[in-house]
C-alpha positions as CSV (number, residue, x, y, z in Angstrom):
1,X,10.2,72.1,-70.2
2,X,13.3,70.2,-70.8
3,X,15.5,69.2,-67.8
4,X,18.9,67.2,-67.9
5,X,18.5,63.8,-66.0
6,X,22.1,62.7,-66.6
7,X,23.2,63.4,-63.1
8,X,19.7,62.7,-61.3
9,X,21.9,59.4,-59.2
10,X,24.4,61.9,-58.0
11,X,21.6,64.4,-56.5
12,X,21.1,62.8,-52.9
13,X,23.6,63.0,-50.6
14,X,23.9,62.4,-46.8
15,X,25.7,63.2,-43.8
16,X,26.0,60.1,-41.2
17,X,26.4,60.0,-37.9
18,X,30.2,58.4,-38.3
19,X,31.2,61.4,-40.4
20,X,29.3,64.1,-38.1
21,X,31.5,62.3,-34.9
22,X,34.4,64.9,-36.1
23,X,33.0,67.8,-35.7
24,X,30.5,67.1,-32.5
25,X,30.6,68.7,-29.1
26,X,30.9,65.2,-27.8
27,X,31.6,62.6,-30.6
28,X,31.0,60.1,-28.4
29,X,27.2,60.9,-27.5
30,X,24.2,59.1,-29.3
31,X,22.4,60.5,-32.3
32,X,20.6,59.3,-35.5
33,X,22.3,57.2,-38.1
34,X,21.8,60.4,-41.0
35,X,21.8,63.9,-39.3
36,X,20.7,65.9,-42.7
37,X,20.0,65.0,-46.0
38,X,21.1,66.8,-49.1
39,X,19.7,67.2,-52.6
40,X,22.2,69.0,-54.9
41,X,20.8,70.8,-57.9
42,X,23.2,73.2,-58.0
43,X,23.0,77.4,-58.6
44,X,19.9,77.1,-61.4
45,X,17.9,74.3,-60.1
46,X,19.4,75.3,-56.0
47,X,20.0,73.1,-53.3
48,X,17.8,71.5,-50.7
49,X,19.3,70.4,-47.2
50,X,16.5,68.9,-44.4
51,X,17.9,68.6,-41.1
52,X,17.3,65.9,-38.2
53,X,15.3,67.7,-34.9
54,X,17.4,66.5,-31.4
55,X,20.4,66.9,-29.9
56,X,23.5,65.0,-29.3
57,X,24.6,65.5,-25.9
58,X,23.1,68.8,-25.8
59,X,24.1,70.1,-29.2
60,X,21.8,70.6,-31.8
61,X,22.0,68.7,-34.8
62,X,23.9,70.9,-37.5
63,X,25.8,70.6,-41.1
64,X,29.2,70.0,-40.9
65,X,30.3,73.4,-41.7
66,X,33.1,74.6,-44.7
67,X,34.7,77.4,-45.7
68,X,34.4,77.9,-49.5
69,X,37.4,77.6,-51.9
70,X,37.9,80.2,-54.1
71,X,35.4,83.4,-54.3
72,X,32.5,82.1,-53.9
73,X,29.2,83.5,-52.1
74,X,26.1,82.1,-51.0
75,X,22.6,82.6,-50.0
76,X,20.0,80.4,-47.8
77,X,16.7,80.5,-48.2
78,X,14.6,79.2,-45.0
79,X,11.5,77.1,-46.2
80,X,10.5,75.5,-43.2
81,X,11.3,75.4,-39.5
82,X,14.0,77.7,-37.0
83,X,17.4,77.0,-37.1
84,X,20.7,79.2,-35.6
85,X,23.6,80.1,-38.8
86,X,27.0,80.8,-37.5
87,X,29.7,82.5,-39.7
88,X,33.1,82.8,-39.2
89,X,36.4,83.8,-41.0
90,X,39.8,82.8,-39.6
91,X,42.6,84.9,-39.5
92,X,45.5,84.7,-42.0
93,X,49.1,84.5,-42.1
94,X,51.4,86.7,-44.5
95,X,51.0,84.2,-47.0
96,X,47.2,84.4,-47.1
97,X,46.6,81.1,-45.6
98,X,43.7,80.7,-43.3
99,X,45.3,80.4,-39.5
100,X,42.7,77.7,-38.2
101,X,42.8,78.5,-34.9
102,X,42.4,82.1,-35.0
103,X,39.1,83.3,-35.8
104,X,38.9,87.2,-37.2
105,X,35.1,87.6,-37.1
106,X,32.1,85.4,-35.9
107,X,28.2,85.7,-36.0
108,X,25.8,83.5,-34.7
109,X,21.9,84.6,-35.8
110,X,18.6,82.7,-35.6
111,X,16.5,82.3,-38.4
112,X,12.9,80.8,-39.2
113,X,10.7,80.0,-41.9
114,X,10.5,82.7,-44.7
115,X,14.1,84.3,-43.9
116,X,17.0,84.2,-45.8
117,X,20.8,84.2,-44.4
118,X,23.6,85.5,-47.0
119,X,27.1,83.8,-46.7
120,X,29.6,86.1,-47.7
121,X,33.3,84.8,-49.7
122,X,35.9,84.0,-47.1
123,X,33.1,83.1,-44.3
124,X,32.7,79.6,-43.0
125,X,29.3,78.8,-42.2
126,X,26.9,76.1,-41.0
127,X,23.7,75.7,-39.6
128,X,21.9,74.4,-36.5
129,X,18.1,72.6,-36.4
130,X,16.9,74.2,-32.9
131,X,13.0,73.6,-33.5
132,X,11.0,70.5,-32.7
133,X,10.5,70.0,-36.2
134,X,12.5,68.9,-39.4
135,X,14.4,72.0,-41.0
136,X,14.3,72.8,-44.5
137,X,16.5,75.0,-46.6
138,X,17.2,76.2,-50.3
139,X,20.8,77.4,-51.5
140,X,22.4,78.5,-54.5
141,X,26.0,76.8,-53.8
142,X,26.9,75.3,-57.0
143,X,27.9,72.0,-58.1
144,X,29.8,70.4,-60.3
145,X,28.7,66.3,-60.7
146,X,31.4,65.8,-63.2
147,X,33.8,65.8,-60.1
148,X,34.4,62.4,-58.3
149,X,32.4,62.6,-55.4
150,X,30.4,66.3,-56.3
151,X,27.8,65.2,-54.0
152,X,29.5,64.0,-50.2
153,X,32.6,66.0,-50.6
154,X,32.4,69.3,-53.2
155,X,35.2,70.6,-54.8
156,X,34.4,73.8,-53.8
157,X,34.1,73.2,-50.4
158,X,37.3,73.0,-47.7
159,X,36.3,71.1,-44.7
160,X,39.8,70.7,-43.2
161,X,40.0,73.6,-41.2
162,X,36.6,72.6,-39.8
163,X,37.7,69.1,-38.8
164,X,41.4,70.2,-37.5
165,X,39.2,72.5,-34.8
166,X,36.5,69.6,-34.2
167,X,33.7,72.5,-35.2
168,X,33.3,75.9,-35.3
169,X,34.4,78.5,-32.3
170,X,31.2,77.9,-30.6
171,X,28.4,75.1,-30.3
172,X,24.8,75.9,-30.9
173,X,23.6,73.5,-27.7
174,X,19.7,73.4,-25.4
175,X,19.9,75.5,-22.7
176,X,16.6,75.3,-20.8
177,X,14.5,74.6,-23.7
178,X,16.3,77.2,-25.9
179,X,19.7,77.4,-28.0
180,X,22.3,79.0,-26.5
181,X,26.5,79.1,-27.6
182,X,29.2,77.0,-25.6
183,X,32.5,78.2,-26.5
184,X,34.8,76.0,-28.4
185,X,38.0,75.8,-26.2
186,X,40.6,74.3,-29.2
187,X,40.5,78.0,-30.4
188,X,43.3,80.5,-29.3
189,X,41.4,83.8,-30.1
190,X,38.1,85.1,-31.4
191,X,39.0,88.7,-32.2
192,X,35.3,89.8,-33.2
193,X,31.9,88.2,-32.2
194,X,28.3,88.8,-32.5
195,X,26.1,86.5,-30.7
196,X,23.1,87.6,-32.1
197,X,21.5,87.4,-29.1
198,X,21.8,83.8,-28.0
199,X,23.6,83.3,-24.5
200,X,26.9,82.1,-23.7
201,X,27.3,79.4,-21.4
202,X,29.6,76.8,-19.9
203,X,29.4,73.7,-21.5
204,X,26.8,71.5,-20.8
């Protein structure tokens, strides 16, 4: 078996509580210093993201979420724990631009060890830890290390949107001991939503 080391240094990648702030419920609560940690190997060797348990303020701990650029597709692959994916794809204006405020379709849908989630092209996505445990995934994103910083920020990914809206349209947040969806008021319209079967409720 031969396998190329070059970029072995440029694998591990995390996501700290500073850069999370932007995209929090409440950037201002408390929460741990690295909410998930990343290990890009890219579409052959895949990806593998381990998620933080806890909350922040009542909001699970959660990627950052990005919309891809370009076609691009995706698939996770749950190896350990339950977590909740949310999906959604923004509008767009007559020049094809994403409208960031305007969200065409959303999903929510909870997921557990030994299920897989499929991120279509044009679909923003993250995911939620909402077990007591660490949560443990596989993807098939790919990477490209040659680019200046592959690892924290990839090329292929647009995080803007994301950050102008401080998250998605909804939070995945604890509601009596289970997840549950608080709307996220900086969006105008949601034009299509399935909750997958998680409550909506006021904020907390």
């Amino acid at each position: 078996m031969k396998i190329d080391f070059t970029f072995v240094p440029k694998h591990y990648a995390p996501r700290p509580h500073e850069k999370m702030k932007e995209v929090l419920m409440d950037p201002t609560g408390n929460g741990p210093s690295i909410h998930y940690y990343m290990i890009r190997g890219g579409v052959k060797q895949r990806n593998i993201t381990v998620w933080e348990p806890g909350t922040i303020s009542g909001e699970y701990i959660k990627t950052y979420g990005h919309y891809h650029v370009g076609d691009l597709d995706e698939t996770y692959w749950i190896i350990f724990g339950q977590g909740v994916a949310l999906q959604q794809k923004l509008a767009v204006d007559e020049k094809g631009n994403m409208i960031p405020d305007i969200v065409e379709e959303f999903k929510a849908k909870k997921v557990k060890q030994g299920d897989s989630v499929y991120m279509p092209s044009g679909y923003g996505h993250l995911v939620a830890n909402v077990g007591i445990t660490y949560f443990v995934t596989a993807d098939d994103s790919p990477v490209n290390f040659d680019e200046k910083n592959a690892v924290s920020l990839p090329g292929h990914a647009d995080y803007e949107p994301v950050k102008k809206m401080q998250g998605f349209a909804y939070y995945v947040v604890e509601s009596n001991g289970k997840p549950a969806l608080v709307k996220n008021k900086r969006y105008k319209e949601v034009r299509k939503e399935d909750f997958g079967g998680l409550p909506v409720i006021e904020g907390v």
